[in-house]
PDB file of N, CA, C and O in Angstrom:
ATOM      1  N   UNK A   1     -22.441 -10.293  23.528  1.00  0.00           N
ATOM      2  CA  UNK A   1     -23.187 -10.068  22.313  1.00  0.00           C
ATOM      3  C   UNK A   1     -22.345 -10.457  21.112  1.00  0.00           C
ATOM      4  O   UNK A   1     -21.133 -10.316  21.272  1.00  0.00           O
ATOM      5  N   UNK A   2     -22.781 -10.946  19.875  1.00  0.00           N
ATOM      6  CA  UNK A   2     -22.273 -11.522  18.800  1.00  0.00           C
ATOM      7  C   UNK A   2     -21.158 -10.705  17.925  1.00  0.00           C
ATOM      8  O   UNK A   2     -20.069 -11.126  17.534  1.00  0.00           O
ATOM      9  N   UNK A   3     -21.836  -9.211  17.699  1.00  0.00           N
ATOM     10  CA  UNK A   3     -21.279  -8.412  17.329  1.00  0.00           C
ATOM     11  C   UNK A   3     -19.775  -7.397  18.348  1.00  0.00           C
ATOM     12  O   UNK A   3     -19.022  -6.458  18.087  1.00  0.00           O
ATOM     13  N   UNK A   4     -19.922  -7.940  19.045  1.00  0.00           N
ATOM     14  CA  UNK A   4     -19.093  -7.206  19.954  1.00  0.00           C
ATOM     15  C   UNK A   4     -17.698  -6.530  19.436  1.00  0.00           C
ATOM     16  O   UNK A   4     -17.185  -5.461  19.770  1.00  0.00           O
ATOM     17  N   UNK A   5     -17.241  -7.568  18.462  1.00  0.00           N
ATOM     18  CA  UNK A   5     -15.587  -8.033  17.946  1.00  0.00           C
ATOM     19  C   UNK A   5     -15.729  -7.319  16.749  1.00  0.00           C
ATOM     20  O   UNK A   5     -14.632  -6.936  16.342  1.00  0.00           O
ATOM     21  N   UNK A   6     -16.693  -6.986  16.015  1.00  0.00           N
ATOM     22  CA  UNK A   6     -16.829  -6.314  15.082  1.00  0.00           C
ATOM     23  C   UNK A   6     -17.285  -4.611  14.875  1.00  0.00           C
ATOM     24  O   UNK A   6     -18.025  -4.197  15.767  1.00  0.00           O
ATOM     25  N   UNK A   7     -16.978  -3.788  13.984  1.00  0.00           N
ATOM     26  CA  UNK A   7     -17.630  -2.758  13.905  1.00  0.00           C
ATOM     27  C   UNK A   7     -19.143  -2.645  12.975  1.00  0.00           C
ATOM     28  O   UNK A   7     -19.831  -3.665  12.969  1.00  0.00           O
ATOM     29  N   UNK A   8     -19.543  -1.691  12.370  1.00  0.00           N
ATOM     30  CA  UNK A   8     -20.532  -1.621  11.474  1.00  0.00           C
ATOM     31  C   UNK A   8     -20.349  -1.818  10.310  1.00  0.00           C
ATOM     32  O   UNK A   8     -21.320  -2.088   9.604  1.00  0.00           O
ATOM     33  N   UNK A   9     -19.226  -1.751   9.835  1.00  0.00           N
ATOM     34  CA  UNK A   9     -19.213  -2.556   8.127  1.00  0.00           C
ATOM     35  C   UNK A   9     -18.672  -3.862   8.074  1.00  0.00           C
ATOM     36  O   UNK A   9     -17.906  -4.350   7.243  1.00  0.00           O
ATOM     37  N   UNK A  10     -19.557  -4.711   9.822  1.00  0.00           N
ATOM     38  CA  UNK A  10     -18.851  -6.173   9.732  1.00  0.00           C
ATOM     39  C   UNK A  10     -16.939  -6.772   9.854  1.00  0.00           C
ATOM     40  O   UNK A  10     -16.448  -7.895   9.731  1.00  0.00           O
ATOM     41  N   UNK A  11     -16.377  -5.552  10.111  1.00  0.00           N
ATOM     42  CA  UNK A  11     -14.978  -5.826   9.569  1.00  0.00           C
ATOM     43  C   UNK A  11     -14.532  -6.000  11.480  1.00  0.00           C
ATOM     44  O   UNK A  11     -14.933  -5.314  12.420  1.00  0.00           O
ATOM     45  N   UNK A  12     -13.477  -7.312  11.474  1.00  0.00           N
ATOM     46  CA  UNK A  12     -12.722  -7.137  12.999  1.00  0.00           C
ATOM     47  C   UNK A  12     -12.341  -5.648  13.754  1.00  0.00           C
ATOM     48  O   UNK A  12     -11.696  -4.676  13.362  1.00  0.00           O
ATOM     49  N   UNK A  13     -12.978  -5.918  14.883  1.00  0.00           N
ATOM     50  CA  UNK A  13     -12.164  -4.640  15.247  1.00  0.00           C
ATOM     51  C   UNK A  13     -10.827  -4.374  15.205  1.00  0.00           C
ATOM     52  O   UNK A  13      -9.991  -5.223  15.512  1.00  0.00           O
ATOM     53  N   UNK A  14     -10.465  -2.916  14.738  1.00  0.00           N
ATOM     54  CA  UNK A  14      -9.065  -2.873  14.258  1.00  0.00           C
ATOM     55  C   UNK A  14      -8.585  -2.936  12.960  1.00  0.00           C
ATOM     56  O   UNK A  14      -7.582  -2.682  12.293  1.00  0.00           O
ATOM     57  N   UNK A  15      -9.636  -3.348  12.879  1.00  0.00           N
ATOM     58  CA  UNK A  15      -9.180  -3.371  10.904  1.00  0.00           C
ATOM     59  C   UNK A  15      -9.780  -2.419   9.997  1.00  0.00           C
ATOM     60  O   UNK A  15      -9.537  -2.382   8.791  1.00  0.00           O
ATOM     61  N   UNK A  16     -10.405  -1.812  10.483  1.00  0.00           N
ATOM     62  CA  UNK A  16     -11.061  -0.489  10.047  1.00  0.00           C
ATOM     63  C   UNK A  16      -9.920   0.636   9.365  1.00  0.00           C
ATOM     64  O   UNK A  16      -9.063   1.099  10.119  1.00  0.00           O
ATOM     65  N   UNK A  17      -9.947   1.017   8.026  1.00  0.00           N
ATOM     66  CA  UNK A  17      -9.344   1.848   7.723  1.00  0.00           C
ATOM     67  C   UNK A  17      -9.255   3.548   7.954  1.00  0.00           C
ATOM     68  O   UNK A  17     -10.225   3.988   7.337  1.00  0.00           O
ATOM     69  N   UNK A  18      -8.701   4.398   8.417  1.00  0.00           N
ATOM     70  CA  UNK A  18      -8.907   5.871   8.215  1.00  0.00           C
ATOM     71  C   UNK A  18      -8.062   6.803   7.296  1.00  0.00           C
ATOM     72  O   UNK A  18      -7.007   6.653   6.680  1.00  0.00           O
ATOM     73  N   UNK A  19      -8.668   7.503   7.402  1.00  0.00           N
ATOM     74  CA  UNK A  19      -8.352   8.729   6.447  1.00  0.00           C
ATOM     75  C   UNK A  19      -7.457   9.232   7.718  1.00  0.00           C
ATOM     76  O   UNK A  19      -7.503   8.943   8.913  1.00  0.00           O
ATOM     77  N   UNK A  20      -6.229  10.520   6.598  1.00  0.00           N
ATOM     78  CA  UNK A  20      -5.842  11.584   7.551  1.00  0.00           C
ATOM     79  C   UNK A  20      -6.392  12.255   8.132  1.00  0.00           C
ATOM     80  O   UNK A  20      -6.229  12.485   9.330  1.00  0.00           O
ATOM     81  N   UNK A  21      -7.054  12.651   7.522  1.00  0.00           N
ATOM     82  CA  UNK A  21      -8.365  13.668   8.332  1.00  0.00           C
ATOM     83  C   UNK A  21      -9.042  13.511   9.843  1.00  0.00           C
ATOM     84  O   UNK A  21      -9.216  14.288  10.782  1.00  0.00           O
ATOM     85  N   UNK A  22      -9.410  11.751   9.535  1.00  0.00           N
ATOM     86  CA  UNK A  22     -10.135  10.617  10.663  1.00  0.00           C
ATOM     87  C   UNK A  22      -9.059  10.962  11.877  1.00  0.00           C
ATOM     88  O   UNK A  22      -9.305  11.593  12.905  1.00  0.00           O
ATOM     89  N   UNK A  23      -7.729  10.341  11.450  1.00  0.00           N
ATOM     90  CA  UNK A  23      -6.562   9.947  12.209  1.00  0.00           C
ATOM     91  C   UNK A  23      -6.391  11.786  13.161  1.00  0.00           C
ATOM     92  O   UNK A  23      -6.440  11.978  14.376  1.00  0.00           O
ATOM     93  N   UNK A  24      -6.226  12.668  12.217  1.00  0.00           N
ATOM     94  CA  UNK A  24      -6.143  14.289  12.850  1.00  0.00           C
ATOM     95  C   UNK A  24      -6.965  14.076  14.132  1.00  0.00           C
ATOM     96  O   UNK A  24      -6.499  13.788  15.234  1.00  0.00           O
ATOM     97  N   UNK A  25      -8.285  14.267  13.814  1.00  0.00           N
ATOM     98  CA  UNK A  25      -9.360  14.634  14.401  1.00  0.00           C
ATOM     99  C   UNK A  25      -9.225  13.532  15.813  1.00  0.00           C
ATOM    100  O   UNK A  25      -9.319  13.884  16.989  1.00  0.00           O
ATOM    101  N   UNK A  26      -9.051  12.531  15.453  1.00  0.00           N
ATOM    102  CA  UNK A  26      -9.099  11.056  16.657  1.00  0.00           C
ATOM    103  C   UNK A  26      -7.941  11.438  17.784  1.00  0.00           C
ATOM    104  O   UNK A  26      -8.039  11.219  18.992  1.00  0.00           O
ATOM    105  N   UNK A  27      -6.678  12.142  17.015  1.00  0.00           N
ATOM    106  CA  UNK A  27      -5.541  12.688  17.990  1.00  0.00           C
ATOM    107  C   UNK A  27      -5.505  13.596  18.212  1.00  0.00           C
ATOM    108  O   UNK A  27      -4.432  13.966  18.688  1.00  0.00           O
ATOM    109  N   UNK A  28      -6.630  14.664  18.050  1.00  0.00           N
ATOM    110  CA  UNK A  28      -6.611  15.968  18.344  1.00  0.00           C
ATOM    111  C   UNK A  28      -5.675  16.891  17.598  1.00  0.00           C
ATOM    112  O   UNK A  28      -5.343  17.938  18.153  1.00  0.00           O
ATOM    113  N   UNK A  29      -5.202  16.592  16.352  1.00  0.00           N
ATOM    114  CA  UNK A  29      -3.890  17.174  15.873  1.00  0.00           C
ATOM    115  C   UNK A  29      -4.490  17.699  14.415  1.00  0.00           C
ATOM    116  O   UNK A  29      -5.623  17.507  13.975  1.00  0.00           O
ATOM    117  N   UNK A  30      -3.415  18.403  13.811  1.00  0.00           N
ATOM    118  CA  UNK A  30      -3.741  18.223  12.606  1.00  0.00           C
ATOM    119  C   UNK A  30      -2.902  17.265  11.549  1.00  0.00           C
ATOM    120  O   UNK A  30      -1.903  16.594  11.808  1.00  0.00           O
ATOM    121  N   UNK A  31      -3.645  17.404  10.188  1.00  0.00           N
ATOM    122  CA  UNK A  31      -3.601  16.385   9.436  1.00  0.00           C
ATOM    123  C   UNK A  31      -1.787  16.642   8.894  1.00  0.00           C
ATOM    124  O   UNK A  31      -1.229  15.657   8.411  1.00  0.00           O
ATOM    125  N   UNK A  32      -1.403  17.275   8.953  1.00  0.00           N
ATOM    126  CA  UNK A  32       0.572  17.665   8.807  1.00  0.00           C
ATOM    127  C   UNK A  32       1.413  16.747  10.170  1.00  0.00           C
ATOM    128  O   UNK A  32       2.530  16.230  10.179  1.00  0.00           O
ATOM    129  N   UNK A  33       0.455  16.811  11.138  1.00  0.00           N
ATOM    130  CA  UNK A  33       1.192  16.074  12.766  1.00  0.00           C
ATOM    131  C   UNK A  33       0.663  14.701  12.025  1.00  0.00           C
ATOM    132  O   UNK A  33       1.673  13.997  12.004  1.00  0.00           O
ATOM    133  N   UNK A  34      -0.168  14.129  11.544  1.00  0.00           N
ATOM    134  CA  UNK A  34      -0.254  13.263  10.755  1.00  0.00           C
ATOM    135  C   UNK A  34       0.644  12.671   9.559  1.00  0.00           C
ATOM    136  O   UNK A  34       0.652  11.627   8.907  1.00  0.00           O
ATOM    137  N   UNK A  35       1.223  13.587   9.588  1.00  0.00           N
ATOM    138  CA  UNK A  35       2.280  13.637   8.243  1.00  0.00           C
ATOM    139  C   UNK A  35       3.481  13.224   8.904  1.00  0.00           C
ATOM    140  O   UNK A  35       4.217  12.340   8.467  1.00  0.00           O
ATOM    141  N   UNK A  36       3.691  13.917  10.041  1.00  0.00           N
ATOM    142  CA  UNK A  36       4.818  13.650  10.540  1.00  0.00           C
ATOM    143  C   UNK A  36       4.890  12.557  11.306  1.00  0.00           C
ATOM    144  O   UNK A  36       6.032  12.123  11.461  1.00  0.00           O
ATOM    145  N   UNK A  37       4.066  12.011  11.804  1.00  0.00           N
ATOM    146  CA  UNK A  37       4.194  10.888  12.516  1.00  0.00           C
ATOM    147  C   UNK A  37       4.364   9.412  11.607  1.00  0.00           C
ATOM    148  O   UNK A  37       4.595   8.329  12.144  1.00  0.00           O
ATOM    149  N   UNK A  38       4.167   9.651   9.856  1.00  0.00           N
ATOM    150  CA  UNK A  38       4.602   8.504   9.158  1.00  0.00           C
ATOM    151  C   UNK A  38       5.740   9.062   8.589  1.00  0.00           C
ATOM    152  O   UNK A  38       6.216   8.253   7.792  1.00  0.00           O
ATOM    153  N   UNK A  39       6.197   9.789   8.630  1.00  0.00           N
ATOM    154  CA  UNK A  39       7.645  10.740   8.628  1.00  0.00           C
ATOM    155  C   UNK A  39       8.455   9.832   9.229  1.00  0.00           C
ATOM    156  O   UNK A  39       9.414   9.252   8.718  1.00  0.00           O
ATOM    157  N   UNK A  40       7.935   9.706  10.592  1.00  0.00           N
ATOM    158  CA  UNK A  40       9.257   9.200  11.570  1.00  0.00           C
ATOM    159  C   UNK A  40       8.924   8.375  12.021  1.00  0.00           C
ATOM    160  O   UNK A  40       9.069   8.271  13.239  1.00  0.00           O
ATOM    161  N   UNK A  41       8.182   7.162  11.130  1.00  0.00           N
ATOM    162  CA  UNK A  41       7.568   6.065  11.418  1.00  0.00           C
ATOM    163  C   UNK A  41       6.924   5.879  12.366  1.00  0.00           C
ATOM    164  O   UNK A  41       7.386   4.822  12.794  1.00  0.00           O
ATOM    165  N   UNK A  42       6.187   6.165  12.987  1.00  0.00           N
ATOM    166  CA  UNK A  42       5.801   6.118  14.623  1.00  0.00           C
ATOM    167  C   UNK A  42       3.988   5.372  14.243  1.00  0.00           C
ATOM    168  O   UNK A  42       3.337   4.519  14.845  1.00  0.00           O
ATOM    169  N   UNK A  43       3.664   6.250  12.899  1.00  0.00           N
ATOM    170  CA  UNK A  43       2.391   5.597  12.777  1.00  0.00           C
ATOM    171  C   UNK A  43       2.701   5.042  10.967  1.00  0.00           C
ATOM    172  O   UNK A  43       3.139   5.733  10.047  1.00  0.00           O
ATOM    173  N   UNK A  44       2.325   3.716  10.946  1.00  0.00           N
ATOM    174  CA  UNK A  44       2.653   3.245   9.535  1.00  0.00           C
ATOM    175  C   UNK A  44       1.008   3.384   8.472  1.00  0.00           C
ATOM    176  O   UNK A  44      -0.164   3.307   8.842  1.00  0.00           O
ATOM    177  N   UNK A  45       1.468   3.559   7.397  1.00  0.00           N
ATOM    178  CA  UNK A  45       0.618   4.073   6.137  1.00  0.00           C
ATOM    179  C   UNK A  45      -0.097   3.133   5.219  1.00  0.00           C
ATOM    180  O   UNK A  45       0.787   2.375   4.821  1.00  0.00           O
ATOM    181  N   UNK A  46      -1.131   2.815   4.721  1.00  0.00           N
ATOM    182  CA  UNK A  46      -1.469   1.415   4.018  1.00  0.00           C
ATOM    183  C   UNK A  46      -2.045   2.440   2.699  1.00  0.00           C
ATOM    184  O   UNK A  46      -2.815   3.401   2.714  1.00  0.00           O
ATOM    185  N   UNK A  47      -1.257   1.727   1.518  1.00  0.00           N
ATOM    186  CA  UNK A  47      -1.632   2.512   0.304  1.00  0.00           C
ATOM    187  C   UNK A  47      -2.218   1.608  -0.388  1.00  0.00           C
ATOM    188  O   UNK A  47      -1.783   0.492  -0.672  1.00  0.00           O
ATOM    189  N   UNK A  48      -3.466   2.198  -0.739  1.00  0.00           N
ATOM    190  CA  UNK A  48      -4.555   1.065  -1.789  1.00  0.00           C
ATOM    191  C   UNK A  48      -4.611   1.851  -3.064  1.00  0.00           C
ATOM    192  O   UNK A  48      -5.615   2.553  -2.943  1.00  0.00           O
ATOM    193  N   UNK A  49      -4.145   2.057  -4.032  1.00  0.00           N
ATOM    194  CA  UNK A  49      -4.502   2.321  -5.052  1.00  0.00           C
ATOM    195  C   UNK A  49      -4.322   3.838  -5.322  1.00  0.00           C
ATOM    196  O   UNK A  49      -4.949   4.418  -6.208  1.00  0.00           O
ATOM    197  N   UNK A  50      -3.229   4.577  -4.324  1.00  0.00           N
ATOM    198  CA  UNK A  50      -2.541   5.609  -4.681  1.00  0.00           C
ATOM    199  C   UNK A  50      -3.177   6.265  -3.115  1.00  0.00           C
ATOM    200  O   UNK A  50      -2.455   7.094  -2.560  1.00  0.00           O
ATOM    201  N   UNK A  51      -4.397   5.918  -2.489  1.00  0.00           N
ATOM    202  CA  UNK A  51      -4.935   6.787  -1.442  1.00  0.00           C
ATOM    203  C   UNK A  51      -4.403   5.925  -0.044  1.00  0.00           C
ATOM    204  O   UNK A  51      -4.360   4.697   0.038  1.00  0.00           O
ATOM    205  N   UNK A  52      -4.050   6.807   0.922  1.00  0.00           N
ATOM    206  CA  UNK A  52      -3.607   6.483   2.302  1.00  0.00           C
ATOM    207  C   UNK A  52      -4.524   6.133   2.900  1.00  0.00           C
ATOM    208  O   UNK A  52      -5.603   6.719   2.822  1.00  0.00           O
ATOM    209  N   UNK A  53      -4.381   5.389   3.434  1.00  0.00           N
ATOM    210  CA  UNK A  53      -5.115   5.028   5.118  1.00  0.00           C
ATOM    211  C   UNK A  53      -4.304   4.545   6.193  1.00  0.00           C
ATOM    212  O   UNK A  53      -3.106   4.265   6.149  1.00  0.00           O
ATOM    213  N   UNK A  54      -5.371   4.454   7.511  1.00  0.00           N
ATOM    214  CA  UNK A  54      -4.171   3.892   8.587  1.00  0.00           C
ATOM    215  C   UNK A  54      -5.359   2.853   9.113  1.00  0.00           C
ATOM    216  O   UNK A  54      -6.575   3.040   9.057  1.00  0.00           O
ATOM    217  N   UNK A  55      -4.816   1.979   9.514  1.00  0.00           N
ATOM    218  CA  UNK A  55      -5.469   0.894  10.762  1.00  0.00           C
ATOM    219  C   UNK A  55      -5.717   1.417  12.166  1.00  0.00           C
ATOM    220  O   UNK A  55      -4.959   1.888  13.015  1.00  0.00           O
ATOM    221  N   UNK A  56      -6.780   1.224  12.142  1.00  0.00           N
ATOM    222  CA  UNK A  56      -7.260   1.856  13.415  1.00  0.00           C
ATOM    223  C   UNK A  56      -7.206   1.325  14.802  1.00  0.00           C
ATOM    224  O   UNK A  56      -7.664   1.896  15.792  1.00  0.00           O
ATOM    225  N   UNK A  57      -6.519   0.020  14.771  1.00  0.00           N
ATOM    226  CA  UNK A  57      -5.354   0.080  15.961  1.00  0.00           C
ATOM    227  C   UNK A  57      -3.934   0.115  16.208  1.00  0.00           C
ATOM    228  O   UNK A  57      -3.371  -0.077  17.286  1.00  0.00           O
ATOM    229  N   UNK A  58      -3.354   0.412  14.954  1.00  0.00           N
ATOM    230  CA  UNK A  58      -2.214   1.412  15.356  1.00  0.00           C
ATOM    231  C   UNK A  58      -2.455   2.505  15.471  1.00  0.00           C
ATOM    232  O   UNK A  58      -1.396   3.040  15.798  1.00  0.00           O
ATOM    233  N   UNK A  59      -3.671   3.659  15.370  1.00  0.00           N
ATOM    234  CA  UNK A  59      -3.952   4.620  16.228  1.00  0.00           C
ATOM    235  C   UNK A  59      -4.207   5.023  17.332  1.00  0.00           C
ATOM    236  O   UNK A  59      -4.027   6.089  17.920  1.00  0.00           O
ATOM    237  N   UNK A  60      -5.014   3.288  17.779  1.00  0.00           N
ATOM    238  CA  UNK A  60      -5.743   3.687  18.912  1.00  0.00           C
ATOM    239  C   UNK A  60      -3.629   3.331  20.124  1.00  0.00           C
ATOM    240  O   UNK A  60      -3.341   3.907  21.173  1.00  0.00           O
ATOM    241  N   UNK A  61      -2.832   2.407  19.462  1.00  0.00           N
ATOM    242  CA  UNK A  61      -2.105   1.980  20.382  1.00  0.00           C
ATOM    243  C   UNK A  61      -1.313   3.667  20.769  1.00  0.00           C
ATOM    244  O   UNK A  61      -1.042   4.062  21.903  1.00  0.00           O
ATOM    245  N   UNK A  62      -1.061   4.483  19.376  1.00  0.00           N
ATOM    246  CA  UNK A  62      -0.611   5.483  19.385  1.00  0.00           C
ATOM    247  C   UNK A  62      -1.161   6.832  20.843  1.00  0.00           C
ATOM    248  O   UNK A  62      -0.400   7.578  21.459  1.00  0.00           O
ATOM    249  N   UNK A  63      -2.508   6.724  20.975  1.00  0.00           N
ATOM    250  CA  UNK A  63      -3.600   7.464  21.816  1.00  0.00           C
ATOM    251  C   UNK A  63      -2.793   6.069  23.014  1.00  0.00           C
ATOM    252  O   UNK A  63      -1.667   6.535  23.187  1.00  0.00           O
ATOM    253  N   UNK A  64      -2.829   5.320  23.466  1.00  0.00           N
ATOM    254  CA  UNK A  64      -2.382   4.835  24.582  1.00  0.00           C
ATOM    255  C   UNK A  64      -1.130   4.618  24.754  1.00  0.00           C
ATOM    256  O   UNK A  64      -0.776   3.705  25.501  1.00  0.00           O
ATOM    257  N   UNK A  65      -0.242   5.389  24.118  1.00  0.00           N
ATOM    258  CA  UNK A  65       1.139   5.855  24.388  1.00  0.00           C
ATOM    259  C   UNK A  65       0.939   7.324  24.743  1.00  0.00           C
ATOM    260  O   UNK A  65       1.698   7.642  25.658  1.00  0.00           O
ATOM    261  N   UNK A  66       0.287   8.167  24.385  1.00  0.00           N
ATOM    262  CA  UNK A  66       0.329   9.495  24.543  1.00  0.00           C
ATOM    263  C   UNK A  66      -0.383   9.547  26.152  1.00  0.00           C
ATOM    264  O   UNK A  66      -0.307  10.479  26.952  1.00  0.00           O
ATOM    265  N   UNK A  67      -0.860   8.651  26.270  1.00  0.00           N
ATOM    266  CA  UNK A  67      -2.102   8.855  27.816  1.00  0.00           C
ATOM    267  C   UNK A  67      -0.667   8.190  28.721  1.00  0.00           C
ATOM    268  O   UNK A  67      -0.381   8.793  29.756  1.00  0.00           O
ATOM    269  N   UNK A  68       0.066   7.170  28.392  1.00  0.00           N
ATOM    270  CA  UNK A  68       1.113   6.946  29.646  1.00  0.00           C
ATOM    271  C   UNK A  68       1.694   7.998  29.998  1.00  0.00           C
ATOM    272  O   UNK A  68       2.504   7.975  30.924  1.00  0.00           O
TER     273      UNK A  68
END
């Protein structure tokens, strides 16, 4: 199917931005284990205009390190 590679606001998969909140909830954690994981670099931070987000496949790679 055409759309396959994409999500719903058209954007590549993976390129989708999240919130801390998103990122908490997706790892089962809270939004401070969120904190800490760009603490100690493990998950990196994209700042647009003073507000955080993360790429949503360095989360998902993060969730398939935790499952090995």
């Amino acid at each position: 199917m055409e759309g396959d590679d994409e999500n719903k606001e058209g954007k590549p998969a993976g390129m989708r931005l999240l919130t801390k909140k998103e990122v908490a909830k997706l790892l089962a954690c809270s939004v401070r284990m969120v904190e800490r994981l760009v603490a100690s670099r493990t998950l990196t931070a994209v700042r647009i205009r003073g507000a955080v987000r993360f790429r949503s496949n360095d989360v998902e790679q993060i969730m398939m390190k935790g499952a090995a």
